[in-house]
C-alpha positions as CSV (number, residue, x, y, z in Angstrom):
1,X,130.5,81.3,87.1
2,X,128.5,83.0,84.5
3,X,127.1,86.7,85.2
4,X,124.8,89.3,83.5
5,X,126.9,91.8,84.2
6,X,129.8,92.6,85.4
7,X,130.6,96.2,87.3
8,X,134.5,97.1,88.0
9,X,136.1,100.0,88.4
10,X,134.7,100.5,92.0
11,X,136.9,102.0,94.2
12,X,135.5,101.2,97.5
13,X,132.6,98.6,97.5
14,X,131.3,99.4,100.9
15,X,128.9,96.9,103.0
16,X,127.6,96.2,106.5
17,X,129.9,92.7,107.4
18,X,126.3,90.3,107.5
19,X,124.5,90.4,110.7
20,X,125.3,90.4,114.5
21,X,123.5,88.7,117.1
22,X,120.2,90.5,117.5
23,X,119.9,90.5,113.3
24,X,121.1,93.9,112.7
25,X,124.8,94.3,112.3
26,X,127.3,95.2,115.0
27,X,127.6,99.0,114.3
28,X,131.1,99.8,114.0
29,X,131.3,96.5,111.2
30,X,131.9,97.1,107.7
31,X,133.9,95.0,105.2
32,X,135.8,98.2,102.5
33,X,136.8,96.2,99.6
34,X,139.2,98.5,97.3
35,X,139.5,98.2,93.5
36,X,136.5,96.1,93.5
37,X,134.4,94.3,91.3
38,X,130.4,92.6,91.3
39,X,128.7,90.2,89.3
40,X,125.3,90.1,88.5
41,X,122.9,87.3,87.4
42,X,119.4,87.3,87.1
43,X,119.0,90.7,89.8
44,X,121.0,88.9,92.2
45,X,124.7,89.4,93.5
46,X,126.4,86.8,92.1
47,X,130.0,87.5,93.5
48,X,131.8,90.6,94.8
49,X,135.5,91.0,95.9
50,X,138.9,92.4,94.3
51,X,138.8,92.8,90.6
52,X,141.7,90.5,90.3
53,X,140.0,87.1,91.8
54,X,136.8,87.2,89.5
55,X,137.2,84.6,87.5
56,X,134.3,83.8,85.8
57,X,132.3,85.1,82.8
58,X,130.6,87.9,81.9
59,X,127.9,88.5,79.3
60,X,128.1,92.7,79.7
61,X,131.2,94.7,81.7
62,X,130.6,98.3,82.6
63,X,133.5,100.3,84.1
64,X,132.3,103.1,85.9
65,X,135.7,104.8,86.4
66,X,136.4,104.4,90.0
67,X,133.9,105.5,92.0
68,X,132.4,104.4,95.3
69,X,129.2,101.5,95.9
70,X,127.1,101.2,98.9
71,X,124.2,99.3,99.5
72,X,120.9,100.8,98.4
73,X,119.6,102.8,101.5
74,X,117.0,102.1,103.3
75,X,114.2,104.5,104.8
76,X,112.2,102.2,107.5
77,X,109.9,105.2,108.6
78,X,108.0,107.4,106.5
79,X,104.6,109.1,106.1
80,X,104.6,110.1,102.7
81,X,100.9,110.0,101.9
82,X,99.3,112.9,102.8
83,X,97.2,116.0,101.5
84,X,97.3,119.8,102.5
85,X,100.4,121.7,104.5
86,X,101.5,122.6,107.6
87,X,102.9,126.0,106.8
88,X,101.0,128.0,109.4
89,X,101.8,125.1,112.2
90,X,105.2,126.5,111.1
91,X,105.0,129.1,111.9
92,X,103.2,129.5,114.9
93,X,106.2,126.9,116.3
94,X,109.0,130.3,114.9
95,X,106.5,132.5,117.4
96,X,106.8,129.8,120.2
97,X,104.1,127.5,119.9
98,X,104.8,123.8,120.5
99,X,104.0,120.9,118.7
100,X,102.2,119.7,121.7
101,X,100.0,122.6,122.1
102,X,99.3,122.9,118.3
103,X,98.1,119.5,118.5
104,X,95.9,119.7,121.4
105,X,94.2,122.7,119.5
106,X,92.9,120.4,116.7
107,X,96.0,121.8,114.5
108,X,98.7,119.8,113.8
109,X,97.9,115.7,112.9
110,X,93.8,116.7,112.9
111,X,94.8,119.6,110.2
112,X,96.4,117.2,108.1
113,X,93.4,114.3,108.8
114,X,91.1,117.1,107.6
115,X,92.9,117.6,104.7
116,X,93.5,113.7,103.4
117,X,89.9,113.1,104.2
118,X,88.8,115.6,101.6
119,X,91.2,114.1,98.4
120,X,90.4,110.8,96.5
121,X,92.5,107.8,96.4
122,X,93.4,109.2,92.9
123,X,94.9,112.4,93.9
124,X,96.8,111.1,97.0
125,X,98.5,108.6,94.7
126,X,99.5,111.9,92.8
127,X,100.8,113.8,95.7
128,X,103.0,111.2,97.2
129,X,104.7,109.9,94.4
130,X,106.8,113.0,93.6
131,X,108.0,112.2,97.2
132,X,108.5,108.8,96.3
133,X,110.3,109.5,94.1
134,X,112.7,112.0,95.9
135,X,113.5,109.5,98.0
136,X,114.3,107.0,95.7
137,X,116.9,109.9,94.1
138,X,118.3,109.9,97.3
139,X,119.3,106.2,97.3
140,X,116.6,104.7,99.1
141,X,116.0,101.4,97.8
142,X,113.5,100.1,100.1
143,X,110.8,102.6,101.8
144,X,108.6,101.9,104.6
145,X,105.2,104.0,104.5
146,X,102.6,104.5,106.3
147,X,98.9,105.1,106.8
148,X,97.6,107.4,109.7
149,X,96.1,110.0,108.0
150,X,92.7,108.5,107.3
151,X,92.0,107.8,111.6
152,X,88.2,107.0,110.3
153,X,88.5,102.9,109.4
154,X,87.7,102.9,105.9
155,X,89.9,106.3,105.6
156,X,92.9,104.2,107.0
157,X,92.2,101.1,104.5
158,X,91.9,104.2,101.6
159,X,95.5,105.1,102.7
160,X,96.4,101.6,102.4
161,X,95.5,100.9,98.9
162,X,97.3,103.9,97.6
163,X,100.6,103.1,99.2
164,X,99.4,99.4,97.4
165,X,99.4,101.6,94.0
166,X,102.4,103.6,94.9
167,X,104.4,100.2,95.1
168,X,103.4,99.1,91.9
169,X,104.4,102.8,90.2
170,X,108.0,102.7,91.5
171,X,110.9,100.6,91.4
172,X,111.3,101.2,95.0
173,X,110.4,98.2,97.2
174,X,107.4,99.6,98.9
175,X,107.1,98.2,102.8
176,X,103.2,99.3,103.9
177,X,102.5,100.0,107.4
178,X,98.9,100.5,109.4
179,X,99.6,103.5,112.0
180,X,97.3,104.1,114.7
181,X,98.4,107.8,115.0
182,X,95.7,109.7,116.8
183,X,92.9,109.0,119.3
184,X,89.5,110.5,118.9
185,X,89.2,114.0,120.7
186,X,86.6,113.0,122.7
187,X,87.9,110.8,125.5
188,X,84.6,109.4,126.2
189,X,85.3,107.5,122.5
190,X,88.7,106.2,123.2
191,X,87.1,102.9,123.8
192,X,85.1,102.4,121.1
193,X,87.8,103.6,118.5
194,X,89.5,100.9,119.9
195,X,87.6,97.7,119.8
196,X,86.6,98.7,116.2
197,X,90.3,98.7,115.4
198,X,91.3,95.8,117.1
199,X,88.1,93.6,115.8
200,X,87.4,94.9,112.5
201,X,90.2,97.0,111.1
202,X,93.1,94.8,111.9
203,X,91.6,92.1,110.7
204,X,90.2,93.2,107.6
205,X,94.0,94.8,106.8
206,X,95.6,91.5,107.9
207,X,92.8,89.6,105.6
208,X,93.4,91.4,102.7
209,X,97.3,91.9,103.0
210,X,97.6,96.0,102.9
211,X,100.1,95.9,105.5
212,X,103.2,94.1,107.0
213,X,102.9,96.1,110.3
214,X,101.0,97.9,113.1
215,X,102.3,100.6,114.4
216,X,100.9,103.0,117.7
217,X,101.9,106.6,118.4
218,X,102.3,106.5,122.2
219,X,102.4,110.0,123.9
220,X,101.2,112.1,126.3
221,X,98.3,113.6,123.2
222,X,98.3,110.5,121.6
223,X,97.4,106.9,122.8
224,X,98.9,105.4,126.1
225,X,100.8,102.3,126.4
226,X,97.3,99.9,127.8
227,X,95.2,101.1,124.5
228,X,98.7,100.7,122.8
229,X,99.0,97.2,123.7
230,X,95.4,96.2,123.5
231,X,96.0,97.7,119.8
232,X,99.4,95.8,118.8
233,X,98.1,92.6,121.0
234,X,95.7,92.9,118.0
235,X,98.2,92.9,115.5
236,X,100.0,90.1,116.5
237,X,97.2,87.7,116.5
238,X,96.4,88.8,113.1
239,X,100.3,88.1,112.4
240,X,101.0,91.3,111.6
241,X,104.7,92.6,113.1
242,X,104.5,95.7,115.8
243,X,106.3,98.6,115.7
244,X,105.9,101.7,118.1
245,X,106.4,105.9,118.5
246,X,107.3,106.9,121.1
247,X,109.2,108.6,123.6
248,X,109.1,111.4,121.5
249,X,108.0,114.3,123.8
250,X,107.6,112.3,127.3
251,X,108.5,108.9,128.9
252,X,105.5,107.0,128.9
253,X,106.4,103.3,129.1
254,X,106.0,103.0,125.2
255,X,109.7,101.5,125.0
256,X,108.8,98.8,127.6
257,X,105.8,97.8,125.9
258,X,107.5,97.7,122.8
259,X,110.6,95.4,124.3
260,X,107.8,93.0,126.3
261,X,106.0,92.8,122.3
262,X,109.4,91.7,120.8
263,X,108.3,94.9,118.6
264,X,110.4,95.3,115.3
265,X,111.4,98.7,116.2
266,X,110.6,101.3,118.9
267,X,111.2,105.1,116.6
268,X,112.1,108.7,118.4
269,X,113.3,108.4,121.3
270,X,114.3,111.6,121.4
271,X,112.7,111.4,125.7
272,X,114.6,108.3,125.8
273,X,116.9,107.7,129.6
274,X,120.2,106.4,130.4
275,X,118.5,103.4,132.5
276,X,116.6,102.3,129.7
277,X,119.4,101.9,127.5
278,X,120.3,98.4,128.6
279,X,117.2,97.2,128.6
280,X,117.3,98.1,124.5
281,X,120.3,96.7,123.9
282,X,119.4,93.2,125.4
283,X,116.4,92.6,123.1
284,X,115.9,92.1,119.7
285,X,114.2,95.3,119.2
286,X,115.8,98.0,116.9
287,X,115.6,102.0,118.3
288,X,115.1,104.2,115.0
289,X,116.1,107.4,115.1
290,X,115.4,110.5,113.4
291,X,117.2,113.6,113.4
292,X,114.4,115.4,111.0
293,X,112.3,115.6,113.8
294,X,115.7,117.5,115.9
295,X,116.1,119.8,112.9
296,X,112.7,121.1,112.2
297,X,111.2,120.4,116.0
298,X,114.3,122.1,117.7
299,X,113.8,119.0,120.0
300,X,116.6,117.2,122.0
301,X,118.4,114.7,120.0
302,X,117.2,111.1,120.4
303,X,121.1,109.7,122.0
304,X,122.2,108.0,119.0
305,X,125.5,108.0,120.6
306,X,124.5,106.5,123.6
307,X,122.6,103.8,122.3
308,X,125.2,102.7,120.5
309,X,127.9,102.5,123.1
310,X,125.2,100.9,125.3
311,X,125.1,97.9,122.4
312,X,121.9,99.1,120.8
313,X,121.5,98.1,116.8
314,X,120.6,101.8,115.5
315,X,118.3,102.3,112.4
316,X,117.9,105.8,111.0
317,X,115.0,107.0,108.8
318,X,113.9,110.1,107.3
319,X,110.0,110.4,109.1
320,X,109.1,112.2,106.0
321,X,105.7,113.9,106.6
322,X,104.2,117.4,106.5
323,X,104.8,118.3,110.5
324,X,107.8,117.7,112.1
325,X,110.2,116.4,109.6
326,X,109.6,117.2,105.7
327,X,113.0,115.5,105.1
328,X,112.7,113.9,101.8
329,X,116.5,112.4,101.3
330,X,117.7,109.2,102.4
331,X,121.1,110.3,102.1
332,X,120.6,113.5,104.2
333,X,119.1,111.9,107.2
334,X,122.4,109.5,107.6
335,X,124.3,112.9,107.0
336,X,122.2,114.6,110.0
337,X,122.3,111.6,111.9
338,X,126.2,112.0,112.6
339,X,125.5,115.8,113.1
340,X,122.9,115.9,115.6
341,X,123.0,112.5,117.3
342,X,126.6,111.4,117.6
343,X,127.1,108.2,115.0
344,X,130.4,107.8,113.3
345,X,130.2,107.6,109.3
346,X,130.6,104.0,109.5
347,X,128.1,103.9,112.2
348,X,125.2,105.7,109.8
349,X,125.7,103.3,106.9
350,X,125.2,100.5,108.9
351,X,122.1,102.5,110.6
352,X,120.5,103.0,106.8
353,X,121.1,100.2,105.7
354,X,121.4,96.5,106.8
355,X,120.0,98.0,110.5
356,X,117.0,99.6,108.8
357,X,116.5,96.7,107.2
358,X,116.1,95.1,110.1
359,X,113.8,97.2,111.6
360,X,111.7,96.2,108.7
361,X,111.5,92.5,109.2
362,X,113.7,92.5,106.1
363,X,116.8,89.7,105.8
364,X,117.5,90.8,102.0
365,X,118.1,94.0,101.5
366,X,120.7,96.5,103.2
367,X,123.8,94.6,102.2
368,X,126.0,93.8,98.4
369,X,126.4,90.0,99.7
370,X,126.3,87.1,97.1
371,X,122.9,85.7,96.7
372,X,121.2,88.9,98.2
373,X,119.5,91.2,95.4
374,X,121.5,93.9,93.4
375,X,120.6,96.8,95.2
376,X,123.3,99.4,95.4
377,X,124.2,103.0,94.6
378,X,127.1,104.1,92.8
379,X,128.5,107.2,93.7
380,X,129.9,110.6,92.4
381,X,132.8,110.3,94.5
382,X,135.6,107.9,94.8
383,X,135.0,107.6,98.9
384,X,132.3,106.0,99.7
385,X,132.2,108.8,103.3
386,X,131.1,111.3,100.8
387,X,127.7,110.1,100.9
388,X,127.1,110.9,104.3
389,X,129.9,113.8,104.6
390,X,127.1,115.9,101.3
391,X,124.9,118.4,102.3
392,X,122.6,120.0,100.0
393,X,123.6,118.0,97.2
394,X,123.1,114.6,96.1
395,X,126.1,112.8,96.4
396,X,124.2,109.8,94.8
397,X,125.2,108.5,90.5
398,X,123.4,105.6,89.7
399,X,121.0,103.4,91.6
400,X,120.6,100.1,90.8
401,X,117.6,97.8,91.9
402,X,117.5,93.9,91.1
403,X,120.5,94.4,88.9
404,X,118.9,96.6,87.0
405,X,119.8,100.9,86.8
406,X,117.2,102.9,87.5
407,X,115.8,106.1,85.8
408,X,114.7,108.6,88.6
């Protein structure tokens, strides 16, 4: 075998073992190869294993003086493009205001609508890439974003084309998704937004390719699970994949519907019930959490802990947006993830990484396999647990994307 390049002096090369039975890996599975070595050739893993079996040839060798590799992370639910602040939602939720209530006041997602509306395409590109590229820092490889802001149709499609320019700016494999966030305050309208989402948005997004997925915020303030699945029924026959918020706040059958859709991913969960659990685990849906939310929202932990147990494939992402969780590390949501929702450090690599992946529709990324792309982060540290053991620093060296190291 002839390689690119040829990386040794890894001390653990850390990687989810392939992929269980519902496409995301068991979570307690990870193959720890010690004084390790991987081979490169043409941005694809070429081999990986013990530094002593590689036996082929190498055009470049760089040691990097025992240190750690992981896959490149993966962050499978962000909102990164958006305009304005939500400092003074802040802090009317330190004086005891909730989410809920700032929301239903026009606050909240509106104030943040309001403020996207009023920048051009131009100068959203400019505010979200600096998050992008945080991100990125972070280890995050592959990043999921989504629209939402815009609610008006050609607002939404706006949204759209930047995260289409934003891909194109980064190294960072880009995953756009349509979100249906909001409803229209007047309830008399509900039905309108609708059909002109279902018959000409969808379509026109599917059409011209600005998305991968459709995703609904079901709540109690937000849309419920009929307009939710007249809405992602939409999607599908557009072939477009469905993905869902909800049980966030309130049970209000969102996880169901997103089980009966075969939906990539149900996210929050943070309302989610011990009898639901099974029900979870037996389909091919992945549950996202996201313990930003917990930390800035002071809300319940979604039960990472028990999902798991139950058999659930876990994803974690960061749900970087302006509101409830201006997380904007990779690293530090798998590092919060074992604090405030119960997962193991094995457990949160797999969860941001090959699991994530999965909740992305994704079957190459999230793992250092041969034949999958060189994606991977080297680390400061010669144990690979310090990546998700950091906080407030970046535990995070080098990252690498289709073989290639990347300048962030």
């Amino acid at each position: 075998m002839k390689a690119d390049l040829l990386i040794t002096g890894i001390s653990q090369l850390v990687t989810a073992q392939g992929t269980g039975p519902k496409h995301g890996a068991q979570m307690r599975d990870l193959n720890i190869t010690e004084h390790a070595a991987l081979a490169i050739a043409n941005g694809l893993i070429a081999w990986v294993g013990p530094s002593s079996e590689f036996a082929g040839e190498a055009a470049d060798t760089i040691d990097i003086q025992h240190r750690a590799v992981v896959p490149g992370l993966i962050d499978p639910h962000t909102h990164a493009v958006w305009a304005g602040n939500r400092l003074a939602d802040f802090e009317a939720r330190t004086s005891g205001v909730t989410y809920e209530q700032i929301l239903t006041a026009g606050g909240g997602i509106w104030s943040t609508i309001r403020a996207t509306a009023a920048q051009s395409e131009s100068e959203l590109t400019a505010l979200a890439k600096p998050r992008i590229d945080a991100l990125l820092r972070s280890g995050a490889t592959v990043i999921e974003v989504k629209s939402g802001y815009g609610f008006a149709p050609a607002a939404e499609i706006a949204m759209l084309r930047v995260i289409s320019v934003l891909a194109a700016a980064t190294p960072a494999h880009i995953i756009p998704t349509l979100l249906i966030h909001v409803p229209p305050k007047d309830a008399s309208e509900r039905g309108e937004y609708v059909s002109e989402i279902c018959e000409n948005l969808i379509p026109h997004v599917a059409r011209e390719e600005l998305a991968q997925a459709v995703d609904v915020f079901v709540e109690k303030e937000a849309w419920s699970a009929p307009e939710a699945e007249q809405i992602l029924t939409a999607a599908r026959q557009n072939s477009l994949a469905v993905k869902l918020h909800t049980e966030q706040f309130h049970r209000v059958g969102g996880i169901e519907l997103g089980l009966r859709l075969n939906a990539l991913s149900i996210d929050h969960l943070e309302a989610c019930a011990p009898e639901q659990l099974a029900a979870i685990a037996s389909s091919p849906t992945i549950a996202t959490i996201l313990p930003g939310v917990t930390l800035h929202l002071g809300l319940p932990a979604a039960p990472g802990r028990a999902l798991i147990d139950a058999g659930v494939a876990v994803a974690v992402g960061t749900d970087l947006n302006p509101g409830s969780s201006p997380l904007f590390s990779a690293q530090m949501a798998l590092a919060l993830a074992i604090r405030l929702n119960g997962l193991t450090a094995h457990e949160a690599l797999v969860a941001g990484t090959v699991n994530a992946a999965t909740a992305l529709g994704l079957t190459d990324a999230g793992r250092i396999e041969t034949g999958q792309p060189a994606d991977f982060l080297i680390l400061d540290s010669s144990d690979w647990r310090d990546l998700v053991y950091t906080l407030g620093a970046n535990p995070v060296r080098e990252i690498w994307i289709k073989g290639e190291k990347v300048a962030v």
